[in-house]
KOLTORGU-124203 format. One record per residue (C-alpha): residue number from 1; x, y, z; residue in one letter. Coordinates in Angstrom, 3 decimals. Each point is the difference from the previous one (the first is absolute). Example, Ala and Ser with C-alpha at 12.3 -4.5 7.8 and 13.67 -1.06 7.14 Angstrom:
BEGIN
> 1|12.300|-4.500|7.800|a
> 2|1.370|3.440|-0.660|s
END
This chain:
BEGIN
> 1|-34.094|-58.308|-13.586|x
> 2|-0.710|0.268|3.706|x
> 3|-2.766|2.133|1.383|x
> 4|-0.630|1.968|2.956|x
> 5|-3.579|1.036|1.362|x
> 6|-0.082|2.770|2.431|x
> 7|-3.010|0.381|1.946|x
> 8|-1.108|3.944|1.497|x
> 9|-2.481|2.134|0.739|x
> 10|0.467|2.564|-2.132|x
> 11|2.870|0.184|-2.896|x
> 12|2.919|1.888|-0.737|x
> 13|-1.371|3.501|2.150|x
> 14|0.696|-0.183|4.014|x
> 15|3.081|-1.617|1.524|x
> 16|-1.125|-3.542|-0.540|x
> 17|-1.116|0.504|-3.340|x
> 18|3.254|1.761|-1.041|x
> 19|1.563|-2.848|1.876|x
> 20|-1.960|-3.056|-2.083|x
> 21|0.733|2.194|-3.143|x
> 22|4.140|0.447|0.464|x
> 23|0.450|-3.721|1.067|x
> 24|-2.355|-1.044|-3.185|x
> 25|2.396|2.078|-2.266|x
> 26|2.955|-1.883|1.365|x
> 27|-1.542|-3.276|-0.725|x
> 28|-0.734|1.167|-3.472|x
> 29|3.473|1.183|-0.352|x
> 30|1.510|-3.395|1.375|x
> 31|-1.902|-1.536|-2.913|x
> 32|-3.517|-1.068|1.973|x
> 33|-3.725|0.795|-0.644|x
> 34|-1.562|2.274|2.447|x
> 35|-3.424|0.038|0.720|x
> 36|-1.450|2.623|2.944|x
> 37|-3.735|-0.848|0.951|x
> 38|-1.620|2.903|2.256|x
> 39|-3.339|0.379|1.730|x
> 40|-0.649|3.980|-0.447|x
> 41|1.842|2.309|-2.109|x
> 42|3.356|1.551|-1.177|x
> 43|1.743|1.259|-2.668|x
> 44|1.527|-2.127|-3.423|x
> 45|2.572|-2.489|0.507|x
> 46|2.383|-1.520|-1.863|x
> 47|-1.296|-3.460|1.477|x
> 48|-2.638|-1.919|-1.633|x
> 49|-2.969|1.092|2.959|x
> 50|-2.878|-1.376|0.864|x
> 51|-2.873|1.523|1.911|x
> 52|-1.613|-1.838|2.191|x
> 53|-3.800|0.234|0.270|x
> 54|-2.158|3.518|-1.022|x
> 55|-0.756|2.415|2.357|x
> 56|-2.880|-1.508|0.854|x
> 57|1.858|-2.792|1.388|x
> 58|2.090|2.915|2.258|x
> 59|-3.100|1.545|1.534|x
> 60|-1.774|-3.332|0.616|x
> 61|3.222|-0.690|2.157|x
> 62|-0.468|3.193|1.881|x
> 63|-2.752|-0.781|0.776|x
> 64|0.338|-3.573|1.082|x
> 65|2.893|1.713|1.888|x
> 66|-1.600|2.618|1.878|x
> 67|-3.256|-2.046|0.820|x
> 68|1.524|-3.218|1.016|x
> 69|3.961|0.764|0.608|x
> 70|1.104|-2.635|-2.401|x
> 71|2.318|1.829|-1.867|x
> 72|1.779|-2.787|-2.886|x
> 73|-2.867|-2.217|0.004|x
> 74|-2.617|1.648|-2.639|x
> 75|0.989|-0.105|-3.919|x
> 76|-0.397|-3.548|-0.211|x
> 77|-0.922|-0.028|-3.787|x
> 78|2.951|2.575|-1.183|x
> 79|2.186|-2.232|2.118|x
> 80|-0.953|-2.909|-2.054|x
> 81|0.410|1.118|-3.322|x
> 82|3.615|1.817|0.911|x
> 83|0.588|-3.750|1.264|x
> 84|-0.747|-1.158|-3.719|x
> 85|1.892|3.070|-1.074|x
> 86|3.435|-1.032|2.317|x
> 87|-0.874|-3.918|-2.116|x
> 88|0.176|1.265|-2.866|x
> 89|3.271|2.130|0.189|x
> 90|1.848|-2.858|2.208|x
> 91|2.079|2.537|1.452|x
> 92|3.533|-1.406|1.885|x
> 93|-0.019|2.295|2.755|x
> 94|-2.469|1.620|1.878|x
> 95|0.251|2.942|2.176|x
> 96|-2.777|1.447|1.994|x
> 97|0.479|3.694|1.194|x
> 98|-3.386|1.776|1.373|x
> 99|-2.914|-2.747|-0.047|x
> 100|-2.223|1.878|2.548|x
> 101|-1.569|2.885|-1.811|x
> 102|-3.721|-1.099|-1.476|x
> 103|0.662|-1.969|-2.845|x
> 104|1.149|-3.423|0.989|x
> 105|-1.693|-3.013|1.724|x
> 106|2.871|-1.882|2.200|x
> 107|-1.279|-3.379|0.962|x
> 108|-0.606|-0.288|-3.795|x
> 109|3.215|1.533|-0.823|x
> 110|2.440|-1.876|2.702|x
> 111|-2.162|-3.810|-0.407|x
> 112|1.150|0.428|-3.692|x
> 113|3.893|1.408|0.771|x
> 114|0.332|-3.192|3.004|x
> 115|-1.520|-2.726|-2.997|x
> 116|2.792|1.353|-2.679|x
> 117|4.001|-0.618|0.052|x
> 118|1.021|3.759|-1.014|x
> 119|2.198|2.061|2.318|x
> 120|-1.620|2.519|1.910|x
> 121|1.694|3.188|1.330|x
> 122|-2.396|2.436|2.147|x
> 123|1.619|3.310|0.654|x
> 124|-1.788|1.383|3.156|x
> 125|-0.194|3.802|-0.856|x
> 126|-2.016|0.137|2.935|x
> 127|-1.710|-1.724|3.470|x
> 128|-3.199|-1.156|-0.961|x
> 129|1.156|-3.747|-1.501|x
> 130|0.173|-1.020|4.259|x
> 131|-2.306|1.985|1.313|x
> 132|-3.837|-0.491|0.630|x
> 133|-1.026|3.249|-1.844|x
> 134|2.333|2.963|0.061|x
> 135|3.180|0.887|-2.385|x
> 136|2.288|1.939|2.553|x
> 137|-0.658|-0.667|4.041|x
> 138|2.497|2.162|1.395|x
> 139|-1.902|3.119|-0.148|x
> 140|-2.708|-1.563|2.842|x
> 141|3.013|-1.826|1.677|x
> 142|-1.126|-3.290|-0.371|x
> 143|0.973|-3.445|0.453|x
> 144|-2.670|-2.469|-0.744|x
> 145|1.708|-1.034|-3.006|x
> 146|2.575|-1.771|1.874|x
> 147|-2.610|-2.536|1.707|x
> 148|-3.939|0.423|-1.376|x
> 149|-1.555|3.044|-1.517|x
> 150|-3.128|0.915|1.635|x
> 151|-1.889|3.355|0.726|x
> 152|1.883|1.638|-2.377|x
> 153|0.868|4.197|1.155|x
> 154|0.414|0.351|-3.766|x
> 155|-3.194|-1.178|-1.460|x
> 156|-1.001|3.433|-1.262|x
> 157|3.270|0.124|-2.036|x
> 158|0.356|-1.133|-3.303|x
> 159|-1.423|-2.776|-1.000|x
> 160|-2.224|2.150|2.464|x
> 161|-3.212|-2.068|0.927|x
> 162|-3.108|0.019|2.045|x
> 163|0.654|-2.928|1.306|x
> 164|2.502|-2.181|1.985|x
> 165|0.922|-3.549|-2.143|x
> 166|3.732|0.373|1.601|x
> 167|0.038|-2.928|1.869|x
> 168|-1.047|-2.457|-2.709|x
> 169|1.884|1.996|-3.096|x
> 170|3.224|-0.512|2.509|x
> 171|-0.642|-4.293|0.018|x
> 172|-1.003|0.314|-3.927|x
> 173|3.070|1.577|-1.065|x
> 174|2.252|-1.790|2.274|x
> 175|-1.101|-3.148|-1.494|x
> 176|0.013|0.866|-3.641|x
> 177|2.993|2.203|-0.072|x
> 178|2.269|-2.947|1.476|x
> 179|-1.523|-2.597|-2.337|x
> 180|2.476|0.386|-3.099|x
> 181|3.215|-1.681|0.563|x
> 182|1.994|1.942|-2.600|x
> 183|-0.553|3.949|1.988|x
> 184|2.625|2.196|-0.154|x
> 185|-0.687|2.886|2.138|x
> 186|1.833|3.351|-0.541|x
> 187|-0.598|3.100|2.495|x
> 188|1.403|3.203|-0.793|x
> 189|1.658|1.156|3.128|x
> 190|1.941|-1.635|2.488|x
> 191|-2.804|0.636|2.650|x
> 192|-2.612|-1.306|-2.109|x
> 193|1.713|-3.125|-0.680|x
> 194|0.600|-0.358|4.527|x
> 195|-4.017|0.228|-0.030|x
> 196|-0.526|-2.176|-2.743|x
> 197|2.342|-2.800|1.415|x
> 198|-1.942|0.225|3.588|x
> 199|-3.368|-0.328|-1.981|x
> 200|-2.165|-2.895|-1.112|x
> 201|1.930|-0.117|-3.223|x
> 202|3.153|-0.545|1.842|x
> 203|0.767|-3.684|-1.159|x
> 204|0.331|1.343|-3.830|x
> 205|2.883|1.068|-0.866|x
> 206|0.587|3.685|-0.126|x
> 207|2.576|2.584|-1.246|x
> 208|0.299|3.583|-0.212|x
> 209|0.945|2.179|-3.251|x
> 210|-0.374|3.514|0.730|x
> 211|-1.665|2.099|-3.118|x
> 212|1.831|2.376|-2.171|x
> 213|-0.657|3.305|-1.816|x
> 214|0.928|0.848|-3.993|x
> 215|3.255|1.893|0.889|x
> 216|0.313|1.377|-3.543|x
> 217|-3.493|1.765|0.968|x
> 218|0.930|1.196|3.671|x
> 219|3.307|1.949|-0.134|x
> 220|0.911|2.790|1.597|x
> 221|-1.114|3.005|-2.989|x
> 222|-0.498|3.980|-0.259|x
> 223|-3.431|0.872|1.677|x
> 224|0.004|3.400|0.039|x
> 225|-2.654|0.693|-2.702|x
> 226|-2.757|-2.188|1.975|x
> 227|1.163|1.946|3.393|x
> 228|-1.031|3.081|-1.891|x
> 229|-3.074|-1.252|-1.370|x
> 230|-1.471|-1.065|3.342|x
> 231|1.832|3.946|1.354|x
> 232|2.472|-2.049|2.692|x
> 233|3.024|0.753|-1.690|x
> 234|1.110|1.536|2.844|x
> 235|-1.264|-2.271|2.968|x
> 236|1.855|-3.028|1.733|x
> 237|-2.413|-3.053|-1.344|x
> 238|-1.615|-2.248|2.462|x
> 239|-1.495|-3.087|-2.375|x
> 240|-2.298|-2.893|0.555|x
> 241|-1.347|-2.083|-2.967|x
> 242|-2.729|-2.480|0.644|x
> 243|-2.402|-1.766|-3.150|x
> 244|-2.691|-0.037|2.797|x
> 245|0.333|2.482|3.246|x
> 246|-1.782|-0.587|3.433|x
> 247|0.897|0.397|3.334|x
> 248|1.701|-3.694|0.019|x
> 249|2.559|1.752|-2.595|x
> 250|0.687|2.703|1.877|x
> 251|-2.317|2.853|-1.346|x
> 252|-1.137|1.300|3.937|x
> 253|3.483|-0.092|0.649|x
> 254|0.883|2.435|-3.153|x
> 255|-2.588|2.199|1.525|x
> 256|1.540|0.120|2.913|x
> 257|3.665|0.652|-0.700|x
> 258|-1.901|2.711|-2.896|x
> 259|0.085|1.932|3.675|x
> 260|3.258|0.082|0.892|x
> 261|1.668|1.453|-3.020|x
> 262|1.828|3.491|-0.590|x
> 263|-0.914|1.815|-2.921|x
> 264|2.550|-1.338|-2.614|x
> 265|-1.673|-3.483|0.564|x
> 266|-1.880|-1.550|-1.961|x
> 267|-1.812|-3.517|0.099|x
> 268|-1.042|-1.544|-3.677|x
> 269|-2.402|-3.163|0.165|x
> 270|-0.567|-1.969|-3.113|x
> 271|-3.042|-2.627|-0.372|x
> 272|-2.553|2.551|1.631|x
> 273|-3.444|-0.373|-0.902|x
> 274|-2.105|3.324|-1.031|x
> 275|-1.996|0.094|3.025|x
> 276|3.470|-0.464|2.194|x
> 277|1.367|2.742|-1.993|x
> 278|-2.726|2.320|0.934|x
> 279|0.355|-0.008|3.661|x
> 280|4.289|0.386|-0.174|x
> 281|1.410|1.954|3.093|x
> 282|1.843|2.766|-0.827|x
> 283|3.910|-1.091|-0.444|x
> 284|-1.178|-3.242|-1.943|x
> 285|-0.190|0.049|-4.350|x
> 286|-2.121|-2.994|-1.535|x
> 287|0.598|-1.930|-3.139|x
> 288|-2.264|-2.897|-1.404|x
> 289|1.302|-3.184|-0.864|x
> 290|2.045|-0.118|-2.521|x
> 291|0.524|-2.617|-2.897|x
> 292|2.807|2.261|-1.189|x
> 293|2.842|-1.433|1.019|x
> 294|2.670|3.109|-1.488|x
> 295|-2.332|2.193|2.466|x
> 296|0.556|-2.450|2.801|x
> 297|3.627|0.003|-0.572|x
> 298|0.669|4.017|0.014|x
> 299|-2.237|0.297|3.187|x
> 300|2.299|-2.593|1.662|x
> 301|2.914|2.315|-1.217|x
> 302|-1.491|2.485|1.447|x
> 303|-0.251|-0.513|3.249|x
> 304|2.421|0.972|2.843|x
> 305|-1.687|-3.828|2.061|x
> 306|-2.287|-2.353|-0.655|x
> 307|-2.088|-0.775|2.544|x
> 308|-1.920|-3.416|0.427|x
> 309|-2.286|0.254|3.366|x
> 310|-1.803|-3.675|-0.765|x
> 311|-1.189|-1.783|3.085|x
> 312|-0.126|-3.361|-2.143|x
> 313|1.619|-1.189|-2.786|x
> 314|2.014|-2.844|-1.377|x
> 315|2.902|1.525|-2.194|x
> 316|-1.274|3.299|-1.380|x
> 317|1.021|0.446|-3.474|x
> 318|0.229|3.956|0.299|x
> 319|2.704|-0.139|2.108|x
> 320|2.051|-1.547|-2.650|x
> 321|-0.875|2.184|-2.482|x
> 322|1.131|3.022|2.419|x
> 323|3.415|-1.314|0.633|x
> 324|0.613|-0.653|-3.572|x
> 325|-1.023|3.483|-1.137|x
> 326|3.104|1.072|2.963|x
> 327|-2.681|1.286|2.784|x
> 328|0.431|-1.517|3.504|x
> 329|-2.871|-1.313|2.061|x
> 330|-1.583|0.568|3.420|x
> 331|-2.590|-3.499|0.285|x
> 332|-1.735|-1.265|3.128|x
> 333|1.280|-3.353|1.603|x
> 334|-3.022|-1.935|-1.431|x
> 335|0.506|-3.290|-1.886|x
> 336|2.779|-0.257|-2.577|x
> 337|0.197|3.954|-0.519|x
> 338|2.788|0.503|1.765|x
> 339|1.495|-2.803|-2.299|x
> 340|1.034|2.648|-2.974|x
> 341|1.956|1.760|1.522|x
> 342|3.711|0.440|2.652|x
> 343|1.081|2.521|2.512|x
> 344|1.583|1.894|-3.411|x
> 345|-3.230|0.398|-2.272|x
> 346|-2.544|0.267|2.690|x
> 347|-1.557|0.071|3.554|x
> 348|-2.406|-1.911|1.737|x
> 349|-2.343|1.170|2.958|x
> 350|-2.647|-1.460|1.941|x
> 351|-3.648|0.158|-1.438|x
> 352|-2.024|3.378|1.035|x
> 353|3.370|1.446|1.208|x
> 354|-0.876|2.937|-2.262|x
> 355|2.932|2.663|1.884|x
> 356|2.410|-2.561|-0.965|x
> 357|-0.815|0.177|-3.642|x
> 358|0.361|4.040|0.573|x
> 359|3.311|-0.441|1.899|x
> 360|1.139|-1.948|-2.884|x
> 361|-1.068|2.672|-2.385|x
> 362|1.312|2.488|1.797|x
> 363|3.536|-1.329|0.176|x
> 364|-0.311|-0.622|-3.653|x
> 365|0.183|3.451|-1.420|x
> 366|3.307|0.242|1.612|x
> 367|1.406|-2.890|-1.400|x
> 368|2.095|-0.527|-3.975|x
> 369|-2.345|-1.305|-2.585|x
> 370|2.731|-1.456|-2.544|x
> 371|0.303|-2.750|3.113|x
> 372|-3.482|-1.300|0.298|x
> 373|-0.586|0.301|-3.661|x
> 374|3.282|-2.448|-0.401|x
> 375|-0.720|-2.478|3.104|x
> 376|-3.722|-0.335|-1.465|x
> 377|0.902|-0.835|-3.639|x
> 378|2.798|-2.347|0.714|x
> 379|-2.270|-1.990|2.505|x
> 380|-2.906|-0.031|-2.609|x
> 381|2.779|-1.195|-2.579|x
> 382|1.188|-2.670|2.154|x
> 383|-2.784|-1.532|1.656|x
> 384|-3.735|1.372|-2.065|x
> 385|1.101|-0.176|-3.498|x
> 386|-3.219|-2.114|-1.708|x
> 387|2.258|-1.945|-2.456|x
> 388|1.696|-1.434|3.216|x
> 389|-3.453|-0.275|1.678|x
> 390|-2.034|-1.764|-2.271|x
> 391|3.025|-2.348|-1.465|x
> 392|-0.011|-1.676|3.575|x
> 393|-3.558|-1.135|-0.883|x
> 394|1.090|-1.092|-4.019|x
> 395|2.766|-2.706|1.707|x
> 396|-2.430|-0.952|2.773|x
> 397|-2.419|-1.116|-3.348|x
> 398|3.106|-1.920|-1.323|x
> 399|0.643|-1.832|3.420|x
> 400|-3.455|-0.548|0.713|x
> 401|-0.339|-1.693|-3.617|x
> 402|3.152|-2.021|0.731|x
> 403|-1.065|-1.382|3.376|x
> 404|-3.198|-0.368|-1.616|x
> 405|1.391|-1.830|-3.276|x
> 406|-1.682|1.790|-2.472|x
> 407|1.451|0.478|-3.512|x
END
């Protein structure tokens, strides 16, 4: 029986852990082991998981991290004995997802994967596997990347530190991150994968598989009685849904537009922390994160828009889950956001352009629904479905272990 190791930050809760979780299920069902080893927490899987390192281990990282801006090089000793661990299952594939995140040492981690003949697939969910430091380097409109990181304007972003190792993190993981000859490289987006292939990693080879949302889950449904609960039954929904919001995904921007609606407008943000929930403008409702995906779901339904105001992001999963659920989308032209969606299921303006989100909303409440709610669905169906997703990355195992000759 073959096996599959998956390697994440966290499993089976945020989009890459719901990712590493859906593709490990498909192995399973094709017949395979699946094994998921993560670095901080998450929910139960129906992988075998494996944690890697104690907390301990995590804050000794952030620490290393903040003091000396060598984010990936602390947890040497949990690095070794997941090495042992990876020995003893003797998996067939292996597929990295989020390495950067605390928990893993990767000199220690890529020496071992460039001394060992398994296929390696590395889905890039974000920026920081070619950078010097940062995960996303749109937002501070910088190009370093494309030459030599140095001085780096997002050094105070996460893996914030108080230091700048840019320069010499940029050489390290140039050097270890084109030492396997087996890499498969998968971005998410179509403008992640242009980056990628102007990068330091562009000699591997690389491919791009968008992700996909559980379309039994998101459908368009009746959301009436959770309109009523929050007392907007009667409003024209404005939505944004974020796991984490700032002013890189948009919040100011919410706070600004909260100003230019009428009174039968409503803004709803989901992912709000309790101290951002305090200080709400008037126009604007906040909701915590949410786990509860059934919740998530109706509040999609419920909305007249969804609107995504992210200065930086690869391929955001949210949008996805909007069009399936049937509501259009109004997104920034930042990285692969725009990707999700055509001139019938959503439109695109120019970061900070906050009157042309209003314009768009405006227009909106004289338009037909049953339209939008069709167009959205049928492009979910046809191009975000998860099973169609995640079984491009199932027959890229079986040619990588023909190529590779393994039995």
């Amino acid at each position: 029986m073959k096996a599959l190791l998956q390697i994440n930050t966290v499993v089976n809760t945020g989009s890459t852990g719901r990712i590493a979780e859906d593709i490990g299920n498909m192995a399973m069902e094709n017949g395979w082991k699946s094994y998921i080893a993560y670095g901080r927490y998450g929910n139960s899987s129906n992988s075998n998981v494996i944690k890697i390192g104690s907390k301990l281990d995590n804050y000794i990282h952030v620490l290393f991290t903040r003091l000396f801006d060598k984010h990936g090089f602390a947890s040497k000793r949990a690095t070794r004995k997941f090495i042992r661990q990876i020995e003893k299952i003797k998996p067939d594939i292996i597929h990295l997802h989020n390495i950067h995140g605390y928990y893993l040492n990767i000199k220690i981690l890529f020496d071992y994967l460039a001394s060992v003949s398994i296929p390696i697939v590395w889905t890039l969910h974000d920026c920081w596997a070619y950078t010097g430091h940062c995960t996303h380097y749109t937002y501070s409109n910088c190009q370093k990347w494309r030459t030599h990181c140095n001085s780096c304007p997002e050094i105070h972003s996460y893996p914030k530190s108080l230091r700048d190792n840019s320069y010499k993190n940029f050489d390290l993981k140039r050097i270890l991150f084109n030492s396997i000859s087996n890499l498969t490289l998968v971005s998410v987006s179509k403008w992640l994968e242009k980056d990628v292939k102007q990068s330091f990693l562009m000699k591997n080879h690389i491919c791009q598989i968008y992700n996909g949302v559980d379309l039994q889950q998101f459908k368009p449904v009746p959301s009436k009685h959770i309109l009523s609960k929050l007392g907007i039954e009667n409003k024209f929904v404005i939505l944004g849904v974020a796991s984490t919001w700032s002013n890189r995904k948009g919040l100011c921007d919410f706070m600004d537009l909260s100003k230019l609606l009428q009174p039968d407008e409503v803004i709803l943000l989901v992912g709000l922390s309790n101290s951002q929930m305090k200080n709400l403008p008037i126009g604007i409702i906040g909701i915590s994160r949410t786990e509860n995906i059934e919740e998530l779901v109706e509040l999609y339904n419920a909305a007249a828009v969804f609107v995504n105001p992210t200065w930086e992001d690869n391929f955001p999963t949210t949008n996805l889950e909007a069009l399936a659920c049937g509501t259009p989308v109004i997104t920034y032209a930042t990285g692969g956001s725009i990707e999700a969606i055509d001139k019938d299921t959503g439109w695109i303006v120019e970061p900070g352009d906050i009157k042309g989100i209003y314009d768009i909303i405006f227009r909106l409440k004289e338009k037909h629904w049953d339209k939008y709610t069709y167009d959205c669905r049928e492009r979910a169906l046809k191009y975000f479905n998860k099973h169609d997703r995640f079984a491009e990355y199932f027959n890229m195992y079986s040619s990588l272990l023909n190529v590779h000759g393994n039995k």
